[in-house]
C-alpha positions as CSV (number, residue, x, y, z in Angstrom):
1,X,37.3,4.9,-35.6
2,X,37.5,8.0,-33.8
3,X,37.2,8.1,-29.7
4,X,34.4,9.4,-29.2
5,X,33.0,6.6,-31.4
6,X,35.4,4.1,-28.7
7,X,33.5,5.3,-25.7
8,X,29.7,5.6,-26.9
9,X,30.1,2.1,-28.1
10,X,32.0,1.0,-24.9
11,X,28.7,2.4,-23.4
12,X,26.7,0.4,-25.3
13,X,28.3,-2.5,-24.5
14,X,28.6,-1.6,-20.6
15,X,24.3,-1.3,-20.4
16,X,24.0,-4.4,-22.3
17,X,26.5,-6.8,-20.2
18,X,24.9,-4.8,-17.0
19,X,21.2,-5.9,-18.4
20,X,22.1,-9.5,-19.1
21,X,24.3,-10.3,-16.2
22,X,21.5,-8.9,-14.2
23,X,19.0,-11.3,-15.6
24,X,21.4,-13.9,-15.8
25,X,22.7,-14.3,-12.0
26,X,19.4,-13.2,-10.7
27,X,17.9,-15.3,-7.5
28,X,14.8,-17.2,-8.3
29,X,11.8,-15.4,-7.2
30,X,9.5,-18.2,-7.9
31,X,6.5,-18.8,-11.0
32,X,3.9,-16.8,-10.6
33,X,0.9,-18.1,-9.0
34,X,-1.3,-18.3,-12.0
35,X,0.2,-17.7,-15.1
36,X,-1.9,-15.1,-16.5
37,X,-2.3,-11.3,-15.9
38,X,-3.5,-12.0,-12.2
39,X,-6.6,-9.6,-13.2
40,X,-7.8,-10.9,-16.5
41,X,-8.6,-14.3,-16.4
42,X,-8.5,-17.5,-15.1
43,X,-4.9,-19.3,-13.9
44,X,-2.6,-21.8,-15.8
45,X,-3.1,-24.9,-13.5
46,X,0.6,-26.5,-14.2
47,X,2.0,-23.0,-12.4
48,X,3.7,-24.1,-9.3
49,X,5.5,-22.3,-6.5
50,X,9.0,-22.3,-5.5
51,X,9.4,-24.7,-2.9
52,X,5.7,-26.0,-2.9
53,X,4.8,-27.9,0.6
54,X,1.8,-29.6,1.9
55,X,0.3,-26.2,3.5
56,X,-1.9,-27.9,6.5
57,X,1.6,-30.1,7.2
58,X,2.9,-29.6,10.6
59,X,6.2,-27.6,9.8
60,X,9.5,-27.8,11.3
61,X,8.5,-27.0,15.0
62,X,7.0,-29.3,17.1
63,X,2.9,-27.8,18.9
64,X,-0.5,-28.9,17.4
65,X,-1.9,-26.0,14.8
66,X,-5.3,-24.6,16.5
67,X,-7.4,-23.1,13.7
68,X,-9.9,-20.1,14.9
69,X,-12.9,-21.1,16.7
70,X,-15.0,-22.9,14.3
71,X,-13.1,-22.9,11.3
72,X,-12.8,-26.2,9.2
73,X,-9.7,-28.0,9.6
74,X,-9.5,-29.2,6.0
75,X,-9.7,-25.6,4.7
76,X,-5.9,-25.1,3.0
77,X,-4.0,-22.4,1.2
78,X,-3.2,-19.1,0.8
79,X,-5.3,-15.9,0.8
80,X,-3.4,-12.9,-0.9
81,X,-4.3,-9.6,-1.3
82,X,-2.9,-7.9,-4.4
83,X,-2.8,-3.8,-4.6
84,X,-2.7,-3.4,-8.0
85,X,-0.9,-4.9,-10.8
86,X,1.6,-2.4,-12.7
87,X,0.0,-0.1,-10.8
88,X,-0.9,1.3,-6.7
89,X,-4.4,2.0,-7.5
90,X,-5.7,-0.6,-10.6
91,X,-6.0,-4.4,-11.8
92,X,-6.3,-5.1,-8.0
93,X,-7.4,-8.3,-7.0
94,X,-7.8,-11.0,-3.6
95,X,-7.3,-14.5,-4.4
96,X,-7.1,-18.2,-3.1
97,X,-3.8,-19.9,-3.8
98,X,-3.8,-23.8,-3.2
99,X,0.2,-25.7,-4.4
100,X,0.5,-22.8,-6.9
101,X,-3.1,-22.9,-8.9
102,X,-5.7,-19.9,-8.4
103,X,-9.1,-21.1,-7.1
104,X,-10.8,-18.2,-7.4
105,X,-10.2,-14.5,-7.7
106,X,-11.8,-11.0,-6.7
107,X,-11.2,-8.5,-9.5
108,X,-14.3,-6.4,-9.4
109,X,-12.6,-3.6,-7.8
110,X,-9.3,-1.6,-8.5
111,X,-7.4,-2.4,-5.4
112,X,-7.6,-4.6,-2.8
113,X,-6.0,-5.0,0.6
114,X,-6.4,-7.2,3.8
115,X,-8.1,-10.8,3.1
116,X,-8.9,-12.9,5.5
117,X,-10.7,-16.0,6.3
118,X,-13.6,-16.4,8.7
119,X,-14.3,-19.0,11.1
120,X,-17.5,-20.4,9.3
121,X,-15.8,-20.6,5.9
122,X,-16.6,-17.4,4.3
123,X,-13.4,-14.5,3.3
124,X,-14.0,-11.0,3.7
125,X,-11.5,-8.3,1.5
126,X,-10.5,-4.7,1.8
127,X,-11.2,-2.9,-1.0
128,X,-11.1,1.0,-3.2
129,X,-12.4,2.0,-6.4
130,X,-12.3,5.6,-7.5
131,X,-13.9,7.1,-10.4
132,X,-17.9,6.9,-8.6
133,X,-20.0,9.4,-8.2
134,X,-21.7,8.7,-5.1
135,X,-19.3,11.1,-2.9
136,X,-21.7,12.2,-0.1
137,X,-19.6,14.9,1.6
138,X,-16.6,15.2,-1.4
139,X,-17.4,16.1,-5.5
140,X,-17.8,13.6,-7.6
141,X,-15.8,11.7,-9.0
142,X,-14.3,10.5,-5.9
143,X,-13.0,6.6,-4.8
144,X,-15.2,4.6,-2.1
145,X,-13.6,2.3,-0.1
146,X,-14.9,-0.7,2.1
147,X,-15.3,-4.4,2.3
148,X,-16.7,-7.7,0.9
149,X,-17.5,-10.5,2.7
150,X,-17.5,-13.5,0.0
151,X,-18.8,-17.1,-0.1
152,X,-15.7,-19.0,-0.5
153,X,-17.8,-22.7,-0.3
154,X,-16.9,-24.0,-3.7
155,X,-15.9,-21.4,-5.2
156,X,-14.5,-21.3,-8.5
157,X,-13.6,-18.0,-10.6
158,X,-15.2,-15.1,-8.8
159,X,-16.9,-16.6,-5.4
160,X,-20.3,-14.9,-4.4
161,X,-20.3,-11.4,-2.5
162,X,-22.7,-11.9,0.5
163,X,-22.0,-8.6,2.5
164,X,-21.0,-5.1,1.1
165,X,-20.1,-2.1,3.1
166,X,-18.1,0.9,1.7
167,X,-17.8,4.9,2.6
168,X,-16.7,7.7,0.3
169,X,-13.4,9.1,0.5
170,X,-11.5,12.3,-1.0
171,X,-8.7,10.6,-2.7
172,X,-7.9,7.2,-4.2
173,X,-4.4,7.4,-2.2
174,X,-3.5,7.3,1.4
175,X,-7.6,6.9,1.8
176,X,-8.4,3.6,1.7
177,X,-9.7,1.2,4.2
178,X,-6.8,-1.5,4.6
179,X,-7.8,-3.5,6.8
180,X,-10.9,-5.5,7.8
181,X,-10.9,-7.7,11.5
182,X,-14.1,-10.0,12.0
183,X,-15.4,-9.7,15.9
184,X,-18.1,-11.2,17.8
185,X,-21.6,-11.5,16.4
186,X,-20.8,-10.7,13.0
187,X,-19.6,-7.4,13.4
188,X,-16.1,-5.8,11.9
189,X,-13.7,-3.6,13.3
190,X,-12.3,-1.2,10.6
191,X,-9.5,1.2,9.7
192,X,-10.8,4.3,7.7
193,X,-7.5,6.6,6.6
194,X,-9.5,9.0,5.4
195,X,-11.0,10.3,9.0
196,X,-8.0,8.3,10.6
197,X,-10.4,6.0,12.7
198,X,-11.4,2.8,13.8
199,X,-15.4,2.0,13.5
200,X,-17.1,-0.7,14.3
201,X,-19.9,-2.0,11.5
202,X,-22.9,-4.0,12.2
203,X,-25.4,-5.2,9.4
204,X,-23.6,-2.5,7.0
205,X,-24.0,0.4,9.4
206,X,-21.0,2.2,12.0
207,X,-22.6,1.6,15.4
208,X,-19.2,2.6,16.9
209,X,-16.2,4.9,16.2
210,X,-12.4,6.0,18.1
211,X,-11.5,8.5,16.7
212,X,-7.3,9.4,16.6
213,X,-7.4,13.3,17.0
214,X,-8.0,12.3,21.2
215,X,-4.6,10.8,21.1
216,X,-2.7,12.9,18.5
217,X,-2.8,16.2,17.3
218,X,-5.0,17.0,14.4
219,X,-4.8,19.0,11.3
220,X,-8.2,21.3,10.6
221,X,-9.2,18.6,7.6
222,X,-7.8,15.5,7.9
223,X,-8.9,14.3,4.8
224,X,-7.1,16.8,3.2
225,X,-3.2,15.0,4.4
226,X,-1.6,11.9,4.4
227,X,-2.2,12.5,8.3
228,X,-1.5,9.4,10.1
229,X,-2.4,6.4,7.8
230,X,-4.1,4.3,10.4
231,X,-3.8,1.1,8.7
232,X,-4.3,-2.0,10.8
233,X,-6.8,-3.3,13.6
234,X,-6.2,-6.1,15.2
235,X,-9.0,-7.8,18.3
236,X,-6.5,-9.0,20.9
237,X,-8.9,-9.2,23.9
238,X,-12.3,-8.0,25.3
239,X,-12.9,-4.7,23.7
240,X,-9.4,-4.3,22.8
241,X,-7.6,-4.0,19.8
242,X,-3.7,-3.2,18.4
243,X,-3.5,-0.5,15.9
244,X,-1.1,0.5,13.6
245,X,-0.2,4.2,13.4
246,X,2.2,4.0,10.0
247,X,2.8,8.0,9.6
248,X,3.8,8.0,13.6
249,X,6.2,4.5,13.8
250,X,3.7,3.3,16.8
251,X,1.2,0.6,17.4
252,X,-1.2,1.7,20.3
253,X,-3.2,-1.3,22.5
254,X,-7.2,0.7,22.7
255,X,-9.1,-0.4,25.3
256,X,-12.8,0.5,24.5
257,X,-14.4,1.5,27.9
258,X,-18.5,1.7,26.5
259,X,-18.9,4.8,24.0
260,X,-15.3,5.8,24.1
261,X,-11.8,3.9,24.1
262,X,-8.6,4.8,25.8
263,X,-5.0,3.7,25.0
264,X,-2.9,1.7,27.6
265,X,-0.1,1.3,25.9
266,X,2.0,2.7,23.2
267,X,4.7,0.4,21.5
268,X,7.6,2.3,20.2
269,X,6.9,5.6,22.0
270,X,8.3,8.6,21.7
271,X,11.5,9.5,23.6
272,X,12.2,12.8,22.2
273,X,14.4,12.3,19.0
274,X,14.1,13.7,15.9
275,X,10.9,13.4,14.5
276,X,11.7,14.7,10.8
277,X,10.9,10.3,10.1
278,X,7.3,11.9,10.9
279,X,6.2,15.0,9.4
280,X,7.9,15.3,6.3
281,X,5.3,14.3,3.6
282,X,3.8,16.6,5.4
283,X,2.6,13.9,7.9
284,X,2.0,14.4,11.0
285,X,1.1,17.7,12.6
286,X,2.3,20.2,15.3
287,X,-1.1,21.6,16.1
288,X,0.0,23.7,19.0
289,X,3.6,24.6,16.9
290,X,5.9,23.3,20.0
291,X,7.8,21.6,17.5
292,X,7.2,17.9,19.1
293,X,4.9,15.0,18.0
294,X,4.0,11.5,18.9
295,X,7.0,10.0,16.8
296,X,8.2,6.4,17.4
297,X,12.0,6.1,16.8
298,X,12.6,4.7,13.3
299,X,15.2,2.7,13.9
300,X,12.8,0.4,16.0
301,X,10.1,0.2,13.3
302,X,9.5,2.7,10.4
303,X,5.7,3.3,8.2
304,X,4.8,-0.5,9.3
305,X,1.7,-2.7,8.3
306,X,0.1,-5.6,9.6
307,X,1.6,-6.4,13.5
308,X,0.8,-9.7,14.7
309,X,0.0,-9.6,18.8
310,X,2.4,-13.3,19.6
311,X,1.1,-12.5,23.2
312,X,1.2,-10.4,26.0
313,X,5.0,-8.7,25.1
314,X,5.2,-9.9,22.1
315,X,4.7,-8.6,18.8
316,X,5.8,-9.2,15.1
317,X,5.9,-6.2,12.8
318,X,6.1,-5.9,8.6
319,X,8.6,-2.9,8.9
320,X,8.2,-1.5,5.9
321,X,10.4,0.8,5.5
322,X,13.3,-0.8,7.0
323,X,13.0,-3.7,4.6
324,X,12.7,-6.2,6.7
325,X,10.0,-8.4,9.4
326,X,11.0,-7.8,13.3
327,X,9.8,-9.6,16.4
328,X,9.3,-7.0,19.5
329,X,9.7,-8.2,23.0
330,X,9.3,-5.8,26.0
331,X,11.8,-5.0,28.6
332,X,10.4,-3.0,31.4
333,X,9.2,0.0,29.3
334,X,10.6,-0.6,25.9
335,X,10.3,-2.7,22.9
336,X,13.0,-4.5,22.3
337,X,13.5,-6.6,18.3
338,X,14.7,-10.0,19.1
339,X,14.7,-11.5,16.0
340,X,14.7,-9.7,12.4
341,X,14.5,-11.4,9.0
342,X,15.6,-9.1,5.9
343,X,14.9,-11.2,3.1
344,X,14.7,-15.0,1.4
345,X,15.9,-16.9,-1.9
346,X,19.2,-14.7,-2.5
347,X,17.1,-11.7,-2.4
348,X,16.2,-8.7,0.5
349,X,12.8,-7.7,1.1
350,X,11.6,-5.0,-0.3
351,X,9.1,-3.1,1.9
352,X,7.1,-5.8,3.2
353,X,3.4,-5.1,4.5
354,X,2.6,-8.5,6.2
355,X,4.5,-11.0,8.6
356,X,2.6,-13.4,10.3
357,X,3.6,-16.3,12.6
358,X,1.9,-19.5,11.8
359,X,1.0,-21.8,13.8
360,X,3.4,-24.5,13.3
361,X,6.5,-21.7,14.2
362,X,7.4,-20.4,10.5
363,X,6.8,-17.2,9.5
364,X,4.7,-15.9,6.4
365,X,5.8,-12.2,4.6
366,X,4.6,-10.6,1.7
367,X,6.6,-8.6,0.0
368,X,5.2,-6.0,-1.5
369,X,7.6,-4.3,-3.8
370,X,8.9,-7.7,-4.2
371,X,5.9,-9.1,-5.4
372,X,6.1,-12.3,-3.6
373,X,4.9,-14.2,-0.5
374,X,7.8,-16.3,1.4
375,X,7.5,-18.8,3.8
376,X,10.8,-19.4,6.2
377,X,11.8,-21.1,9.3
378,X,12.8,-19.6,12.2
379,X,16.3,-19.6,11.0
380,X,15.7,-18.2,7.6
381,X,15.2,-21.1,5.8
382,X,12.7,-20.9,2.6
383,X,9.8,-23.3,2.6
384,X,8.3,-21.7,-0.1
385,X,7.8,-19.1,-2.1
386,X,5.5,-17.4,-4.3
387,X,5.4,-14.8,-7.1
388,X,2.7,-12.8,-7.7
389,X,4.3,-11.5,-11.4
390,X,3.0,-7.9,-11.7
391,X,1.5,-8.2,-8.6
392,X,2.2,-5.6,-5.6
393,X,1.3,-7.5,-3.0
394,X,0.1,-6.6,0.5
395,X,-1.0,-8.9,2.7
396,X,-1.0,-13.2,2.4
397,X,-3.2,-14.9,5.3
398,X,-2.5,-19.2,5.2
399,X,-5.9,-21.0,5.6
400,X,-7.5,-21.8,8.1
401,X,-5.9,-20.2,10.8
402,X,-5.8,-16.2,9.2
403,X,-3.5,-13.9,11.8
404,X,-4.3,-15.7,15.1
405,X,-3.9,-13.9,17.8
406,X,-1.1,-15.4,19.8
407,X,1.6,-17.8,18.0
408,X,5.0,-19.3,18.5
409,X,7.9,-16.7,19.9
410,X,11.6,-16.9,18.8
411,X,14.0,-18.1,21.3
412,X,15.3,-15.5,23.6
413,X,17.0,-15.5,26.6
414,X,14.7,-14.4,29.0
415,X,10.8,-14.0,28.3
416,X,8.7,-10.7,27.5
417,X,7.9,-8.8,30.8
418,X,4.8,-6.9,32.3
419,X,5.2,-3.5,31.5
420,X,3.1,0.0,33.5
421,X,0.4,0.1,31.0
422,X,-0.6,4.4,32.1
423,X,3.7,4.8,31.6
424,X,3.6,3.3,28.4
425,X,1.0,5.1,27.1
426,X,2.4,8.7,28.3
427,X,4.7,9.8,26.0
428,X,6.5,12.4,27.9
429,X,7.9,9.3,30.2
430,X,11.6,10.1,31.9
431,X,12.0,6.6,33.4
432,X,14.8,4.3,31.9
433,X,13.9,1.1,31.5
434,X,16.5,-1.8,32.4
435,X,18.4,-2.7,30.4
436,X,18.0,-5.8,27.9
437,X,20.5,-8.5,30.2
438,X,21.8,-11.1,28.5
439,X,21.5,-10.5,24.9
440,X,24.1,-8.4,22.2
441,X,20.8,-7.8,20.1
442,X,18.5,-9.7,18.1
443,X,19.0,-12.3,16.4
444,X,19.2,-11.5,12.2
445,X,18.5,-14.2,9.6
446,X,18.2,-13.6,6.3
447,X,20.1,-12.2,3.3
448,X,23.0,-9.6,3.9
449,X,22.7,-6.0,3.2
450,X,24.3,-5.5,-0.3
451,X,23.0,-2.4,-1.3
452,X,25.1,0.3,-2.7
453,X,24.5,4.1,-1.5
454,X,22.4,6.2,-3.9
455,X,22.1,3.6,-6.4
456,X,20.5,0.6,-4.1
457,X,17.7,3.7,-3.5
458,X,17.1,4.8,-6.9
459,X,16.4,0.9,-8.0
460,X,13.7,1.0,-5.8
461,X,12.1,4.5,-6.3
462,X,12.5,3.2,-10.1
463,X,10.6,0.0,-9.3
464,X,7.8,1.7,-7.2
465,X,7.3,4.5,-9.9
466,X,7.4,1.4,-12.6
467,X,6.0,-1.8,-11.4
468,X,6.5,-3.4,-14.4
469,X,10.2,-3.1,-14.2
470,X,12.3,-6.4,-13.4
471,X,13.1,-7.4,-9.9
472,X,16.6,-8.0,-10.7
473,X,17.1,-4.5,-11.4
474,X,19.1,-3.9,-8.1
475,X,21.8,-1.1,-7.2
476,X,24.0,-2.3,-9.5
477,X,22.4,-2.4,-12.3
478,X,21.3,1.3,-12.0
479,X,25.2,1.6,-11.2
480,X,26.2,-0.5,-14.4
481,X,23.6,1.6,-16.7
482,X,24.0,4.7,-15.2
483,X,27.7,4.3,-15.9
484,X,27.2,3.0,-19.8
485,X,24.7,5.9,-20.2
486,X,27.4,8.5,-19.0
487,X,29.7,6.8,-21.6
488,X,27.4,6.5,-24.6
489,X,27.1,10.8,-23.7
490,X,30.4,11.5,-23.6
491,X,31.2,9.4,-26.4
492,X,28.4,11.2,-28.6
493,X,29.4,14.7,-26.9
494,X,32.8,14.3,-28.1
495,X,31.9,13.1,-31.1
496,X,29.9,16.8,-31.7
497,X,32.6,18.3,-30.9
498,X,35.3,16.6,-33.2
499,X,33.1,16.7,-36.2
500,X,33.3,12.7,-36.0
C-alpha cells in the first residue's frame, strides 16, 4: 500500500476515533423531558430528569419561598419556552414540566418565547408565526407575533387559549415579541422588536407605548434592522419597569411619568470604548455620524436576555454572549459582577437566555444552545437538570413563583449601594466611581474555560447553523475532524498524483 493510501486511511481513522471518543466521554446532559419530538405528540411518562428533586422543596438555603400574590401554593414545576426545535423559527412550543413528564404543551405556533405563570393560575406565552397574510402595514406573507394567555387548570395536552393578542411584523427574525410581563388589572407590558418598544395592552388593545428612538438614536425604518432588539420587560415598581437593550449591552430602569416614561438609570453605560460589540450586524446606529453610541462595555454583559431585578442594586443577567449567568451589584456608579456561573454537569453554557433566582437561593438557567434547563446552588452544585433534546430553549420559569421580583443575593462583602439615578442615566458621565473595596472580583463557579481558539468557535456556529447536531461536538472534535479531513485530502491528493 502506497502512502497516499497510509494517510487517507489514517484520516479515516482520526474522524472516526474523534467521533466516538466524543460521544463516549461526553458529560450527561440529562433525558429529555418527554421523550418524543417535543412538537409532535404527547410525552413518554417514564422520562425523567437528571438529578430530579421535589420542585416546591425548600432547597439548600435557609428563608420561607413567597409565591406571587395570589398564586396557589401547591402549583409545581417547570414552565419552558422552547424556540424552535432543529430550527430558530419552527416546531416551537411552551410546556409544563412536572419530575420529567410533559403535562401539557403549546404547539400551535412556530416559535415560542417567554412563559410564565399568573397569580390566579392561568400561563400566558410569547409567541411568532410567519407565513399569514394579515400584514396591515407590510406585504403579505409576513409573521405576526403576540401572546396567549392559557387555562392551565387541568390541563392535559394543549390547555385552553383564553386571551389572544398579536401585531404584524416585517420579518420572522429579530421581530418577534419575546417577552410578556402581567401588571395590575389584567393588563401586560410588552416588548415589540419590530418598532423597538414597550406597550402596554388592555382587553387586546395598546393603550400605552415608550418608544426607544427618545433614548437612542434611530435609523429612518427601524423595522428594516436588527436595531436594538428590545427583548425583556420586567415591572419592578409603580410604573416602572427594567428593560433589556440586547444590540446596546444595557438594561435601562423606565419610570413612566403619565403619557410618557423617562429613564433613571442605565446599567452598564457607556464609558466611551469601543463600540464595534454594537453596530456591526449593522446594529445600532450613528444617526448624527459622530461616530459614538449608547454601547455598554461587553466585557460586563454582552446581547443579554432575561435580567432578574434581586433588589434595589442588584441584578442577575443571562449573558448571552459571554456564555455564562452574572449577578451585578452597584458600587457608587457602576455595575459591578459578583458572582458568575459558566456552566453545570461537565459542560459550559452555551449562550444562555434565562437566569433566575428562586426563592429558596438556587439559581434556574436555560441554556439555549445547550438545550437544557439547570438548576445549581449557589456554589455551582447541580440539583437538576433537564434536556429539552432538539429543543432551543429560551426561557424556564419554576411554578408558582415565575421571576419574582426581588430574591436571594450571593454573599459579598459589602452590600449594593444607592447610586445618582440623573448620573446613571447620562451617558456622557466623567465621574469615577469608587472603587469596589474589599473584593479581587466575583466570585466564579462553574466549569473551567476549555475551549480551544478558532475551533471552540466554529463548534458553536456549526451547532447554531445545525441544531440537530450533537452537543458533544465541542472544539475538539472540530479539531480531531478537521485534522482527519485534511489527512483523508492529502492522502487522496497524493494518491492523484502518484497514479496510486
Amino acid at each position: 500500500m502506497r502512502r497516499g493510501s497510509l494517510v487517507a486511511g489514517g484520516g479515516v481513522v482520526v474522524v472516526v476515533a474523534t467521533l466516538l471518543l466524543g460521544a463516549a466521554l461526553a458529560p450527561g446532559t440529562g433525558s429529555a423531558v418527554d421523550g418524543t419530538d417535543p412538537a409532535a405528540g404527547t410525552p413518554s411518562p417514564t422520562s425523567t430528569p437528571v438529578g430530579t428533586v421535589d420542585e416546591t422543596r425548600s432547597g439548600t438555603r435557609s428563608g420561607t419561598a413567597t409565591p406571587t400574590d395570589g398564586a396557589a401554593p401547591t402549583r409545581r414545576g417547570t414552565l419552558i419556552g422552547v424556540q424552535g426545535s432543529g430550527s430558530y423559527t419552527e416546531r416551537g412550543y411552551a410546556e409544563l414540566v412536572v419530575d420529567g413528564a410533559r403535562q401539557w404543551a403549546l404547539t400551535e405556533e412556530d416559535t415560542y418565547f417567554d412563559v410564565s405563570p399568573l397569580p390566579d393560575g392561568r400561563a400566558v406565552a410569547a409567541w411568532m408565526s410567519h407565513g399569514v397574510d394579515d400584514c396591515g402595514p407590510y406585504p403579505a406573507p409576513c409573521a405576526r407575533t403576540g401572546f396567549v394567555v392559557v387555562d392551565t387548570d387541568g390541563a392535559a395536552g394543549s390547555p385552553e387559549v383564553l386571551e389572544r393578542f398579536s401585531i404584524p411584523v416585517r420579518t420572522d427574525t429579530n421581530s418577534e415579541i419575546h417577552d410578556v410581563e402581567p401588571l395590575p388589572g389584567g393588563r401586560f407590558a410588552v416588548t415589540d422588536m419590530d418598532r423597538e418598544r414597550l406597550l402596554i395592552v388592555e382587553d387586546g388593545e395598546v393603550v400605552w407605548q415608550w418608544n426607544a428612538s427618545s433614548f437612542y438614536e434611530a435609523p429612518p425604518d427601524p423595522t428594516r434592522r436588527d436595531w436594538l432588539h428590545v427583548n425583556d420587560v420586567d415591572r419592578i415598581g409603580d410604573g416602572r419597569f427594567l428593560l433589556s437593550v440586547r444590540n446596546a449591552n444595557q438594561l435601562l430602569v423606565l419610570q413612566r411619568r403619565g403619557d410618557d416614561a423617562e429613564v433613571v438609570e442605565v446599567i452598564n453605560r457607556d464609558r466611551g470604548g469601543d463600540d464595534a460589540s454594537c453596530t456591526e450586524g449593522p446594529r445600532l446606529y450613528d444617526a448624527d455620524g459622530d461616530g459614538d453610541v449608547r454601547c455598554g462595555d461587553p466585557s460586563v454583559f454582552q446581547e443579554q436576555h432575561n435580567p432578574q431585578w434581586l433588589g434595589d442594586g442588584a441584578v442577575l443577567v443571562a449573558d448571552s454572549d459571554n456564555d455564562r449567568a452574572v449577578e451585578l451589584h452597584r458600587r457608587g456608579d457602576r455595575w459591578v459582577p459578583v458572582w458568575v456561573l459558566t456552566g453545570a454537569n461537565g459542560r459550559s453554557f452555551e449562550w444562555p437566555r434565562d437566569a433566575d433566582r428562586l426563592p429558596n437561593g438556587n439559581t434556574l438557567v436555560a441554556d439555549s444552545r445547550g438545550r437544557r434547563v439547570v438548576e445549581v446552588t449557589q456554589s455551582g452544585e447541580v440539583v437538576s437538570s433537564y434536556s429539552t433534546g432538539n429543543g432551543i430553549v429560551y426561557e424556564a420559569d419554576r411554578l408558582p413563583y415565575g421571576e419574582p421580583v426581588g430574591a436571594p443575593l450571593y454573599a459579598t462583602d459589602q452590600p449594593p449601594t444607592g447610586g445618582d439615578e440623573t448620573a446613571t442615566a447620562d451617558g456622557d458621565g466623567t465621574a469615577e466611581p469608587p472603587a469596589a473595596t474589599g473584593t479581587d472580583g466575583p466570585v466564579v463557579v462553574g466549569e473551567p474555560d476549555t475551549s480551544l481558539p478558532v475551533f471552540s468557535p466554529a463548534a458553536s456556529l456549526l451547532r447554531a447553523g445545525l441544531p440537530w447536531l450533537p452537543l458533544w461536538l465541542q472544539g475538539a472534535e472540530v479539531a480531531g475532524v478537521t485534522l482527519g479531513l485534511l489527512l483523508i485530502g492529502g492522502g487522496l491528493l497524493d494518491r492523484r498524483r502518484s497514479g496510486e
